[in-house]
C-alpha positions in Angstrom: 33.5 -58.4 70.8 29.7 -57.5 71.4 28.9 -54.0 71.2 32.5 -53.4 69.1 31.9 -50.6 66.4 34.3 -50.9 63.5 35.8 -47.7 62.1 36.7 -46.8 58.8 40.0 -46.7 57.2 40.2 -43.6 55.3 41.1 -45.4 52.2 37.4 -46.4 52.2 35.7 -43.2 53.3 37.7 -41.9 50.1 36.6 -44.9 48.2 32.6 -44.7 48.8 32.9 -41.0 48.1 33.8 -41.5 44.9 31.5 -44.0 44.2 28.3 -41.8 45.5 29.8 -38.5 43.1 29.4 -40.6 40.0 26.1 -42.2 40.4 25.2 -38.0 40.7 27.0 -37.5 37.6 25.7 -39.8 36.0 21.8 -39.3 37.0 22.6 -35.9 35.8 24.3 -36.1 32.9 21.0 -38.1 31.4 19.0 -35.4 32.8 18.1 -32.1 30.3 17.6 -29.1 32.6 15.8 -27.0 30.1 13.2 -30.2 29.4 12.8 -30.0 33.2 11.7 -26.6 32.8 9.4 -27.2 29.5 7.9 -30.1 31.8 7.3 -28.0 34.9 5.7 -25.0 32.4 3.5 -27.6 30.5 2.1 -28.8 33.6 1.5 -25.8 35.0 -0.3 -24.5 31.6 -2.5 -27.3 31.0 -3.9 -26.2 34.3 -5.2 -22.9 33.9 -5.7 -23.1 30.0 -9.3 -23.1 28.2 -10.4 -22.1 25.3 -12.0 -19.2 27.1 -8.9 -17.9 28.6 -5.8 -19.2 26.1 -5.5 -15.8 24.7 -5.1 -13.9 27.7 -3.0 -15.8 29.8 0.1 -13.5 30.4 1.8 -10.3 28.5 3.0 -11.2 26.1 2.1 -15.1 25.6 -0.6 -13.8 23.1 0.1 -14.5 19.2 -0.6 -11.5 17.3 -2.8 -12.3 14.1 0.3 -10.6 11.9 3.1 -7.4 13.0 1.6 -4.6 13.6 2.7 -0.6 14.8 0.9 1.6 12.8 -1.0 2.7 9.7 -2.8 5.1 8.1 -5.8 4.8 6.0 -6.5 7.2 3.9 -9.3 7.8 1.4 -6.8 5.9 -1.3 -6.4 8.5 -4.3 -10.4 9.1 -4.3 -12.3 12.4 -3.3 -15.3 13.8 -3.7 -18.7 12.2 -4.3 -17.1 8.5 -5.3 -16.1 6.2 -3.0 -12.6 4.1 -3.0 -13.0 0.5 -4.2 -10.8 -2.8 -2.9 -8.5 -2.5 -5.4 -7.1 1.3 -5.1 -7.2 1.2 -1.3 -5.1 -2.2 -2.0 -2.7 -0.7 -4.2 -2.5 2.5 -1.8 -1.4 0.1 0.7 1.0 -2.0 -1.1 4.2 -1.5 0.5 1.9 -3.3 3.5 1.6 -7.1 3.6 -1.7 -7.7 5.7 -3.5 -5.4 3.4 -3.2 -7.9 0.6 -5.1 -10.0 2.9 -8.9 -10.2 2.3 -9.0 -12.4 6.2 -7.4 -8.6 7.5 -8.5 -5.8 5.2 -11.5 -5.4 2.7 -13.4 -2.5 1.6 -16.7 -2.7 0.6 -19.2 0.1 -0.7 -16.1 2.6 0.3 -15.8 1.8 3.8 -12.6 -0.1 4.6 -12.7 -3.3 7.3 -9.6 -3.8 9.2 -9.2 -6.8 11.6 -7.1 -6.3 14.9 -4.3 -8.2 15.1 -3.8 -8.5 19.2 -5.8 -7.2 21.8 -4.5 -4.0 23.4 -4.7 -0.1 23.7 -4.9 2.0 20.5 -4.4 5.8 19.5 -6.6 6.6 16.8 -6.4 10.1 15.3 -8.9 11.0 12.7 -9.2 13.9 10.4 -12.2 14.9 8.5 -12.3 16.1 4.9 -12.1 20.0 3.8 -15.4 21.4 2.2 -15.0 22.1 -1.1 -13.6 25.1 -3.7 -10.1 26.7 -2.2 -12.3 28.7 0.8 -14.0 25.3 2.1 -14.1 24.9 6.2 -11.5 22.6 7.6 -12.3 19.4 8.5 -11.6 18.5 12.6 -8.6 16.9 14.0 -9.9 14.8 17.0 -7.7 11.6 18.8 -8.7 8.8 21.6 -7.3 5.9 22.7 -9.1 3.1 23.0 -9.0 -0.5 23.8 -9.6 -3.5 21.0 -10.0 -7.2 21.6 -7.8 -9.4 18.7 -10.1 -10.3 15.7 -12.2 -7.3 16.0 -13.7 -5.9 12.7 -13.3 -2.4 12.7 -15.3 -0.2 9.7 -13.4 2.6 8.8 -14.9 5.4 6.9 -12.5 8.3 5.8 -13.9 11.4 4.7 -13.7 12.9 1.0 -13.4 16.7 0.2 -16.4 18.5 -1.4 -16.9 18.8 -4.8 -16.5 22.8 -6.1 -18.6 24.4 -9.4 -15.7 26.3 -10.1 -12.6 24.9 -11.4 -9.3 25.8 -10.4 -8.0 28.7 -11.7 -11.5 30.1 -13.2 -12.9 33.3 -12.2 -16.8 32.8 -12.3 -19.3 35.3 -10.7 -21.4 32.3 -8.7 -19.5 29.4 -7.5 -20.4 26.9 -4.4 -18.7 24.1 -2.6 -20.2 20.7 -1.5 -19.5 20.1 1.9 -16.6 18.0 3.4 -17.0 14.1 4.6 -16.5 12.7 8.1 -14.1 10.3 9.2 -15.5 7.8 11.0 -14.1 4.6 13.4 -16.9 2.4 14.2 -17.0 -1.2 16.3 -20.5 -3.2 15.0 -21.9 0.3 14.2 -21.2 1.6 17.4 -19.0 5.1 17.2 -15.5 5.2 18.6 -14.4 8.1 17.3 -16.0 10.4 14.4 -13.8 13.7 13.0 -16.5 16.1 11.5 -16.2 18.0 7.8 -15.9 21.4 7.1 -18.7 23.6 5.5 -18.6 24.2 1.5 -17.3 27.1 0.3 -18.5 29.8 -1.9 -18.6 33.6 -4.0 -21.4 35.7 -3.0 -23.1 37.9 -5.1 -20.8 41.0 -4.5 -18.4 38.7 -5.4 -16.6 38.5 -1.9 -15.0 35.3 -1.3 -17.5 33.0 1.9 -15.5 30.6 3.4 -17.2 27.3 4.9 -17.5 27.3 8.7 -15.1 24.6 10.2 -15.7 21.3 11.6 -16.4 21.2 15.1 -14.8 19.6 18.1 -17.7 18.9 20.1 -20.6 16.3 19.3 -23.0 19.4 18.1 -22.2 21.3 15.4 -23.1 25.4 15.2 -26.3 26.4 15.6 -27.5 29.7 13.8 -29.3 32.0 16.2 -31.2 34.2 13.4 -34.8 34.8 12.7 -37.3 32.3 10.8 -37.6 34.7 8.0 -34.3 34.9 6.7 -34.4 30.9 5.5 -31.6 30.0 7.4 -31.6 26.0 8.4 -30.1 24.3 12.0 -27.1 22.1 12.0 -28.0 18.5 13.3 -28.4 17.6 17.1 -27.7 13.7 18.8 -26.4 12.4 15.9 -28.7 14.0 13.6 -28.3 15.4 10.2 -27.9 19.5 9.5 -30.6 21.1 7.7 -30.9 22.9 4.2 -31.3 26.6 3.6 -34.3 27.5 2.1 -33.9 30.4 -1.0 -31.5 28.6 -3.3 -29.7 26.9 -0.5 -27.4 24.5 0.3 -28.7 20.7 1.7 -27.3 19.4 5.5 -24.3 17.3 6.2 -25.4 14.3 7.1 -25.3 12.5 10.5 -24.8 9.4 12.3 -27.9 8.3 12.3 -30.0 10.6 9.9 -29.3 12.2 6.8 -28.9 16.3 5.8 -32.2 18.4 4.6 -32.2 18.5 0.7 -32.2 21.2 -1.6 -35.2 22.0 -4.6 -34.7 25.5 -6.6 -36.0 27.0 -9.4 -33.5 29.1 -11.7 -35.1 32.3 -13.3 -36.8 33.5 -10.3 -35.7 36.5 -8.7 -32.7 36.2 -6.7 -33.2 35.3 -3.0 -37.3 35.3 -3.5 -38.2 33.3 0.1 -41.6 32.1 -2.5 -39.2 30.8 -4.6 -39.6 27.6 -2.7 -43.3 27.4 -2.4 -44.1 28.4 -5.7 -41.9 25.5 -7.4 -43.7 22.9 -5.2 -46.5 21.9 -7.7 -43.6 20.6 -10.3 -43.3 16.7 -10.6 -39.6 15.2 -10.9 -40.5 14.4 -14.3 -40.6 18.1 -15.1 -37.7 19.6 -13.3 -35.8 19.7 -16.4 -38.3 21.7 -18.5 -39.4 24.5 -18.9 -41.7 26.6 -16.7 -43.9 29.1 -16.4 -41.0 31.2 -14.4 -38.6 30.8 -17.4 -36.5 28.7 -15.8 -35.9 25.0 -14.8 -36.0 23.4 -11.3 -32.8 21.8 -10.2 -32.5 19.6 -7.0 -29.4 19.1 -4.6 -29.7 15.9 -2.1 -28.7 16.5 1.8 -25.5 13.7 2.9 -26.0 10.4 3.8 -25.9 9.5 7.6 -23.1 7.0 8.2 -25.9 3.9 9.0 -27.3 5.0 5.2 -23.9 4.4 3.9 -22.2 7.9 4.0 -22.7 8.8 0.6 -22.0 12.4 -0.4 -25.4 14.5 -0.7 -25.6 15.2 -5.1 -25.8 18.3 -6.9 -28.0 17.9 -10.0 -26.6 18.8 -13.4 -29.1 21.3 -14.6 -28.8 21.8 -18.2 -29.1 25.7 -17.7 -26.3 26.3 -14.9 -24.3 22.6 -16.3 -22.1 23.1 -12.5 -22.0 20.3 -10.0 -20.9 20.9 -6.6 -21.4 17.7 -4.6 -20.7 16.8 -1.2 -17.5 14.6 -0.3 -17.7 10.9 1.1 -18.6 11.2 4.6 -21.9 12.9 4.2 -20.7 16.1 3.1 -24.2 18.0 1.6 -24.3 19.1 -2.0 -23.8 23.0 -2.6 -25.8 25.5 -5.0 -23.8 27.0 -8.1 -26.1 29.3 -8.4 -26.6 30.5 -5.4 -23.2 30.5 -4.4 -24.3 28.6 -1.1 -22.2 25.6 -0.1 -23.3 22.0 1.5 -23.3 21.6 5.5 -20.6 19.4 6.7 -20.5 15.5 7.2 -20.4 14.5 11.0 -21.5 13.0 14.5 -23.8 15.6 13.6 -24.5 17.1 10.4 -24.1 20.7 9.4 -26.2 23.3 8.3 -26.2 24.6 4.5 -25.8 28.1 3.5 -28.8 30.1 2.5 -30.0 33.1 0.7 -32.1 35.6 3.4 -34.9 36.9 1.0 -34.1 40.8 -0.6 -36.6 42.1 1.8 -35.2 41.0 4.8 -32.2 42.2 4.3 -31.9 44.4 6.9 -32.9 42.0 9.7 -30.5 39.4 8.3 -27.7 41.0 8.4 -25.1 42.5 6.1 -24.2 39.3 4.2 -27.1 38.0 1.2 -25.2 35.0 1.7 -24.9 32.8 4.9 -21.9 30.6 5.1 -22.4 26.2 5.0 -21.4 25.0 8.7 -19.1 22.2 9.7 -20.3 18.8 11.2 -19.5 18.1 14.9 -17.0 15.3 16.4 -17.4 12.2 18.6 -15.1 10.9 21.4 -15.9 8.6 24.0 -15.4 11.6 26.2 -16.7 14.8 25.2 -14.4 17.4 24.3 -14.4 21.0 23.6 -10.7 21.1 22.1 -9.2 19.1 19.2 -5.4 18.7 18.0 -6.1 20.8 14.6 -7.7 20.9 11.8 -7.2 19.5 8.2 -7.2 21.0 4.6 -7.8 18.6 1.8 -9.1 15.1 2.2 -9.5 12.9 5.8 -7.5 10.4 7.2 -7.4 7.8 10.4 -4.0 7.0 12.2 -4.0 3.8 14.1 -1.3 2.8 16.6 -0.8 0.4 18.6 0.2 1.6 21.9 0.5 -2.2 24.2 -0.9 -3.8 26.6 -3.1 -2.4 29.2 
């Protein structure tokens, strides 16, 4: 009949329900869920990556160069005047597998290169290097934290302890310590954190023990306020190198950029003579071992390297009459005077001052002291500060840790 509708038995509603549940079985049973979701995540990668961007997609995407929390570098067994080579800062860091690694760690000419695995925030702490004999300044504990792109070369210069003239356990009458080296964390020369040296340390002539002034927390290290006449030097200023006391004195720590005053005396003149200096001028190199007309010899002490000059500890001569060295650590500590008791400024951002001898007859405008204490460099942090965490005895260090993503 036209217009007549036929209805279903319920045996075939039954029937065609079955049939429709396994064609969905079976389109899903040859279906992988999780390729559905690789599938949908490739597409969506391919577009938003670039070469530009593939390293900084999402936290957490980015492969790390090799496993990384934390290390510290230290000067690797070395103090003093030498720097570390390759192969002692690679056996100091053994027990560590990327170190072994020329493509993540070299050092070269005693400053050690160290490539960042992943890009993220770091906590550096450095500590800078003790000037030297047992009353050297401390060197300054300064942190930051900072942030570092993956494959960045960092130069990493840790600080050496001064030289001291006299050994350990010796009582001597003179005795002087070279100053103490920086630490230094630089990005393509650029400063990221600098912990200053202490002062070298010293007898003076009543034979009361001088220590070295500390390093510094803040970018500029002590300044004297004293007059002209008494041959004191100035510590460094914007990165600058400290100067060198005149009078048997000792030579500047040196700075970032510019290296510590040196040091010229002559032995056999009268003790804390200001003309010593003057009168010794006319003497080439060639004859600063021999003999003179004062009965003595002319010695010479070099100030510290600036860290752009390399960061070499300033040298204390070996003069065959007084056969004491007291050179400056790594880290352009300045070299000290034996003879004069007066110890080498400090290694820093900027360099300290050396000790000095105020002449005889200015005694009593100088002050009570014959002998004026070496100074301690100053720090760097991105933000200046007047407070530190501490301060160190013996030679630097620089923590690194890795503190995530930002």
């Amino acid at each position: 009949m036209r217009g007549k509708i036929k209805l279903l038995s319920v045996a075939e509603i039954l029937l065609g329900t079955v049939l429709v549940g396994c064609f969905v079985f079976f389109v899903l049973s040859s279906f992988s869920v999780d390729k559905f979701y690789q599938n949908v995540n490739n597409t969506f990668m391919k577009g938003i990556v670039s070469e530009e961007n593939e390293e900084h997609i999402f936290q957490g995407i980015e492969q790390e160069l090799y496993v990384f929390h934390f290390h510290q570098f230290t000067s690797c067994g070395v103090t003093g005047n030498r720097y570390p080579k390759n192969s002692e800062c690679v056996r100091q860091y053994q027990e560590t597998a990327w170190a072994r690694n020329r493509n993540f760690f070299s050092v070269f000419l005693g400053v050690q290169y160290w490539q960042v695995p992943r890009t993220g925030g770091y906590q550096i702490i450095a500590r800078g290097a003790q000037g030297g004999c047992s009353n050297g300044g401390a060197g300054a504990v300064v942190s930051d934290q900072v942030t570092l792109k993956k494959g960045d070369k960092i130069a990493l210069l840790v600080g050496q302890r001064g030289e001291c003239s006299v050994r350990e356990g010796e009582t001597y009458y003179f005795g002087a310590g070279g100053g103490g080296g920086a630490s230094f964390v630089t990005l393509q020369n650029e400063p990221l954190l600098v912990a200053a040296g202490g002062g070298g340390g010293g007898n003076d002539v009543s034979e009361q023990t001088l220590a070295g002034g500390n390093g510094v927390f803040r970018r500029d290290a002590v300044q004297r306020h004293v007059l002209d006449k008494c041959g004191a030097a100035p510590s460094g200023v914007n990165g600058q190198g400290g100067g060198a006391g005149t009078n048997y004195g000792g030579a500047g720590g040196g700075g970032f950029f510019s290296d510590g005053g040196n040091i010229r005396y002559q032995t056999g003149l009268p003790f804390g003579d200001h003309a010593s200096a003057k009168d010794v001028e006319f003497l080439s190199d060639a004859d600063r071992f021999k003999e003179s007309s004062f009965g003595g010899v002319v010695c010479y002490g070099t100030g510290g390297q600036s860290y752009l000059d390399g960061g070499l500890g300033g040298k204390s001569a070996y003069c065959p009459e007084i056969k004491r060295i007291s050179s400056g650590g790594f880290g352009g500590g300045g070299a000290g005077i034996h003879y004069s008791s007066a110890g080498g400024g400090g290694g820093g951002w900027t360099g300290g001052a050396g000790g000095y001898v105020p002449p005889l007859r200015y005694y009593e405008d100088c002050g009570p002291l014959l002998l004026k204490k070496a100074l301690g460099g100053g720090s760097y942090t991105t933000s200046e500060i007047e407070k530190g965490l501490g301060y160190n005895y013996g030679d630097g260090s620089i923590f690194i840790r890795y503190v995530g993503q930002e």
